[in-house]
N, C-alpha and C positions, 0 to 999 in steps of 0.2 A: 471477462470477469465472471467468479462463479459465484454463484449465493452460497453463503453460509447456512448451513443444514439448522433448521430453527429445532430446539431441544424440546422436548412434549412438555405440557405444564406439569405441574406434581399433583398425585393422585390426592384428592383431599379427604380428611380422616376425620372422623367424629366421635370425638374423645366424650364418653358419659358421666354424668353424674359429677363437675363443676360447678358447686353453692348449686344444686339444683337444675344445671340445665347441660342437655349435648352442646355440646362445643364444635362448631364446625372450622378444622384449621386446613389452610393447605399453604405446605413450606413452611409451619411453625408459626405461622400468622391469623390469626383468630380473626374470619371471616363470615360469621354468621354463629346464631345458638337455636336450639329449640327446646322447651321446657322438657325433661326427661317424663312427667307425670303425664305428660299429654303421648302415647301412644303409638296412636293412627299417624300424628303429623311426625314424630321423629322418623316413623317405617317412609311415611309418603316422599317426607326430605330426601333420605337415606338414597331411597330409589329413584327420585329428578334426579340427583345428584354422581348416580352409578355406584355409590358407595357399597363394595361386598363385603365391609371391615366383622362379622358378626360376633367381636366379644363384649357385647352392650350388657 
């Protein structure tokens, strides 16, 4: 029997500036936010998260 090839997850995206905050979605599912005003933590998110989306 062969394994079925497991498909990578989706790249997740951080859509800016929603009622005030980044939107973190992956596959169109809203999975986290971080306040837009704040920075340091959207860049710090951005980068745990591997995100290179850069039209913030």
């Amino acid at each position: 029997m062969r394994h079925r090839r497991r498909e990578p997850a989706p790249e997740p995206v951080l859509d800016a500036f929603e009622d005030g905050l980044a939107v973190l979605r992956r596959d169109r599912v809203t999975v986290g936010h971080v306040a837009t005003s704040d920075r340091d933590r959207v860049t710090a998110e951005r980068a745990r998260l591997g995100i290179r989306r850069e039209d913030f």
